[in-house]
C-alpha positions as a Markdown table, in Angstrom:
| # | Residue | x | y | z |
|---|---|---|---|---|
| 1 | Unk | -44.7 | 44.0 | 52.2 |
| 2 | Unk | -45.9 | 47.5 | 53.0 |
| 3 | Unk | -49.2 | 46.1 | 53.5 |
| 4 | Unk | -48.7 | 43.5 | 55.6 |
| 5 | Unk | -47.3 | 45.2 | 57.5 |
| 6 | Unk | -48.8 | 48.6 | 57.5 |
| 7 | Unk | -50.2 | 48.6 | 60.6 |
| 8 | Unk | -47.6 | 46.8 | 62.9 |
| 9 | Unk | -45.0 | 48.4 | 64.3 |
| 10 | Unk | -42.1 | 46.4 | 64.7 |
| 11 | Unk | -39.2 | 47.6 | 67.5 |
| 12 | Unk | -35.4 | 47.5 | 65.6 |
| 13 | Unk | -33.3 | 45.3 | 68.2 |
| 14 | Unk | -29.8 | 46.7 | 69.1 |
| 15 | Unk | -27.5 | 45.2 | 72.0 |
| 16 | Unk | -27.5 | 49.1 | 73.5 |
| 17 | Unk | -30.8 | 48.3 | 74.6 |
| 18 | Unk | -32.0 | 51.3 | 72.8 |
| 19 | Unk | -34.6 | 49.5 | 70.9 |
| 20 | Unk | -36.7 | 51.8 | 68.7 |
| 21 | Unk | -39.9 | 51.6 | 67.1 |
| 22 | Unk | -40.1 | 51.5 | 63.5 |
| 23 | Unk | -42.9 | 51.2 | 60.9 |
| 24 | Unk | -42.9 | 48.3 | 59.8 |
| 25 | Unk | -44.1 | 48.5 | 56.1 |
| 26 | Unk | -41.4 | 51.5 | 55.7 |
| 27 | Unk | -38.9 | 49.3 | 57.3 |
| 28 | Unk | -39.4 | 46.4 | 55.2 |
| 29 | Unk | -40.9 | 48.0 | 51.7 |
| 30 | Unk | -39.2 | 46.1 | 48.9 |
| 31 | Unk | -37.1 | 43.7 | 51.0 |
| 32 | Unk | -36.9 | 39.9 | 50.9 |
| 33 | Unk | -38.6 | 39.4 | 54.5 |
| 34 | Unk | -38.2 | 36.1 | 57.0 |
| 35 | Unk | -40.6 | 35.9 | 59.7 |
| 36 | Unk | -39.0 | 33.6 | 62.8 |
| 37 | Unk | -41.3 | 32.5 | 64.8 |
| 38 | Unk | -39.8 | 31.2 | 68.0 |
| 39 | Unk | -39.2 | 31.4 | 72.0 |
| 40 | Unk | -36.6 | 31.5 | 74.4 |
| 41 | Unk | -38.0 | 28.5 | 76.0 |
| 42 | Unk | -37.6 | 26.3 | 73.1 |
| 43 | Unk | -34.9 | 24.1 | 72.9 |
| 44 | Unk | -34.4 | 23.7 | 69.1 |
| 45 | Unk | -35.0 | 27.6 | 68.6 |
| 46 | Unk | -32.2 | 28.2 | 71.4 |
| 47 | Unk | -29.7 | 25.6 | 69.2 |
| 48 | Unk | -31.1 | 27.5 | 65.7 |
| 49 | Unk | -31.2 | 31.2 | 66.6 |
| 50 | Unk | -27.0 | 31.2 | 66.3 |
| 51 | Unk | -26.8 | 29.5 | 63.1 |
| 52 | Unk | -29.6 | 31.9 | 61.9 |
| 53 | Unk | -27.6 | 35.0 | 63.5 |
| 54 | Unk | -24.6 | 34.1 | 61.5 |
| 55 | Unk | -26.9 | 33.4 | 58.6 |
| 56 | Unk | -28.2 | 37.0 | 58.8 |
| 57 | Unk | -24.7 | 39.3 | 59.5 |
| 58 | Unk | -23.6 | 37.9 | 56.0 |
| 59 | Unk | -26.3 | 39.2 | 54.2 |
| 60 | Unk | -26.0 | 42.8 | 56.3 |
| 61 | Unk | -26.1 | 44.8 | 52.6 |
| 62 | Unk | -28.9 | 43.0 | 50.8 |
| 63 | Unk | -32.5 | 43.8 | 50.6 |
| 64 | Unk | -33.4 | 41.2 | 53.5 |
| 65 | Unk | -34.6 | 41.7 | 56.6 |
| 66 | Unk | -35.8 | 38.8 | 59.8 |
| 67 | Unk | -38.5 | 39.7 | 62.0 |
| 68 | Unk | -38.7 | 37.8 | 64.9 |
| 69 | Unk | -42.5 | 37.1 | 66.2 |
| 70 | Unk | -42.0 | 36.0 | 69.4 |
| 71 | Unk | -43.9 | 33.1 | 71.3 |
| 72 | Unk | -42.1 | 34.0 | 74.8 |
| 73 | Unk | -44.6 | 34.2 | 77.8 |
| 74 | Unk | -43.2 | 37.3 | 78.7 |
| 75 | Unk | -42.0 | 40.6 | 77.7 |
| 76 | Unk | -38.6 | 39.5 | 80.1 |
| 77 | Unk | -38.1 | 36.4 | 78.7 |
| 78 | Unk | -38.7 | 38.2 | 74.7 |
| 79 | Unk | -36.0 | 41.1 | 75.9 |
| 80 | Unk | -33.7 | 37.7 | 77.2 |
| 81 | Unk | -33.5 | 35.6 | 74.5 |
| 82 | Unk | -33.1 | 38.7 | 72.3 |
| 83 | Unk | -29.7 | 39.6 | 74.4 |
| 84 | Unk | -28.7 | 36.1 | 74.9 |
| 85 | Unk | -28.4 | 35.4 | 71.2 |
| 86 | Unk | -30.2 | 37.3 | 68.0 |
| 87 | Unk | -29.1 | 39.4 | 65.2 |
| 88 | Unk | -29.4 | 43.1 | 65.1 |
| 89 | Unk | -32.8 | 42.3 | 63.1 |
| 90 | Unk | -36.7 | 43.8 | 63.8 |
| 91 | Unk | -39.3 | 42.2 | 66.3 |
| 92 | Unk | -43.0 | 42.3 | 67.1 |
| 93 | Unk | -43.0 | 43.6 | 70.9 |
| 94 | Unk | -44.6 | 41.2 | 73.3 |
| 95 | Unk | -48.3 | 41.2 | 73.6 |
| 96 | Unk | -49.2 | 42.4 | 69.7 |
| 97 | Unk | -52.0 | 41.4 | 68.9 |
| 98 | Unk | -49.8 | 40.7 | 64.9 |
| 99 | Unk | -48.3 | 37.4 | 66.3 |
| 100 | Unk | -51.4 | 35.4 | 66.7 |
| 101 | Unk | -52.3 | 37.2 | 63.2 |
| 102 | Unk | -49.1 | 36.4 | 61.6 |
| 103 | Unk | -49.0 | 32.7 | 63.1 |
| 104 | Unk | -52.2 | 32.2 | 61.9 |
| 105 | Unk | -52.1 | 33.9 | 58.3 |
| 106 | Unk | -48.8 | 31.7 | 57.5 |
| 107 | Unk | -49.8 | 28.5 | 59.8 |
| 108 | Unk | -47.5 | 27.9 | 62.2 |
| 109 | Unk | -48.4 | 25.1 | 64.3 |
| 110 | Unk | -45.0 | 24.5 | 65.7 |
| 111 | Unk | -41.4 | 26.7 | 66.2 |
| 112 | Unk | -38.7 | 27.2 | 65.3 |
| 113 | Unk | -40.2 | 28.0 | 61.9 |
| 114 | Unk | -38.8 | 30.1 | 59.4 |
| 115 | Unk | -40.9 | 31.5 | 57.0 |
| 116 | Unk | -39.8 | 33.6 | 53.8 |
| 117 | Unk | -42.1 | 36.2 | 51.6 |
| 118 | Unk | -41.4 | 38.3 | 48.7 |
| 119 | Unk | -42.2 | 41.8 | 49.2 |
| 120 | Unk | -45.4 | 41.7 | 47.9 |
| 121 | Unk | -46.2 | 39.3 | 50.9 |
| 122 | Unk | -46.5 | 35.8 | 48.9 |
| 123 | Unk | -45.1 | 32.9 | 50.5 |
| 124 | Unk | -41.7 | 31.8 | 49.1 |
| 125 | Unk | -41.2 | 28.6 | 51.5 |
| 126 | Unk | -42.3 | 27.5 | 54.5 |
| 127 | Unk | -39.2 | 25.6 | 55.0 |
| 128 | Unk | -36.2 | 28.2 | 55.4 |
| 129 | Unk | -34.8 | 26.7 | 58.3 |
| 130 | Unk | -33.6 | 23.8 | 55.8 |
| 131 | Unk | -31.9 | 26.4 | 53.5 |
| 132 | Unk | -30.3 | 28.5 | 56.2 |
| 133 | Unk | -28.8 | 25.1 | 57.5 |
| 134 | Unk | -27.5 | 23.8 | 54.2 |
| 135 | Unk | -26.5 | 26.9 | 51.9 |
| 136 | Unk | -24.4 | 29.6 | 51.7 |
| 137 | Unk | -26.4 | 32.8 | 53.0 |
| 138 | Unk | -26.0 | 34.4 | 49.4 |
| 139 | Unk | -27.2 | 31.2 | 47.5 |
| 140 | Unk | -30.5 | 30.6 | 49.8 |
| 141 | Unk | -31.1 | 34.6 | 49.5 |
| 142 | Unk | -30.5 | 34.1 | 45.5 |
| 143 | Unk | -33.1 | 31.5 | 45.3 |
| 144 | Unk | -35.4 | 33.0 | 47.5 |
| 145 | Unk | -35.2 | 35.9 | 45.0 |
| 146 | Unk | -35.4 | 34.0 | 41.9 |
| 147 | Unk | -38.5 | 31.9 | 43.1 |
């Protein structure tokens, strides 16, 4: 994960508005990772985003971390939706050029996705969104794991 990530720094949301700026292969070395690709002005990320909050605060202790990568048309509407209704979980800021990297490396041709790697950046699935909907957070985070 350190190398994917190497170069991108990623901004650690809190509800203070303090945001800080982390790196982001220190911040997610060894961890479980899901990238959520999404937008505030996306109807079926707006309805997802909660489930995948509550999803998130049960697995606050365990080596897994979401970074959102944001398809919002603005830094406003990116700061928003972040307010409105995330987790306490990492970002790319608006405008990096990492999001059209990262949407490209991992193919996302449409949001909400939810993608999951192992630390060493290979894909687990494609399809988290399915797992966060239908299991327990510790079950989906124990199968990510085991894959």
């Amino acid at each position: 994960m350190s190398e994917l990530f190497a170069n991108i720094g990623v901004m650690k949301f809190t509800k203070d508005g303090e945001d800080v700026l982390v790196n982001g292969g220190e911040a997610l070395n060894g961890k479980t990772v899901a990238l959520y690709f999404s937008a505030h002005w996306c109807p079926p990320c707006r309805q997802f985003t909660p489930i995948l909050k509550d999803f998130y605060n049960e697995l606050e202790d365990e080596d897994f971390e979401i970074v959102f990568v944001s398809f919002d048309r603005s830094d406003e509407d990116l700061k928003k939706y972040l307010n409105e209704a995330h987790g306490n979980w990492l970002y790319i800021p608006h405008g990096s050029e990492a999001i059209t990297e990262m949407s490209n490396k991992f193919g996302v041709s449409g949001i909400p996705a939810l993608i999951v790697i192992k630390p060493n950046g290979d894909v687990i699935t494609s399809n988290a969104r399915a797992d966060v909907q239908g299991k327990a957070p510790k079950q989906a985070l124990q199968s990510w794991k085991s894959a």
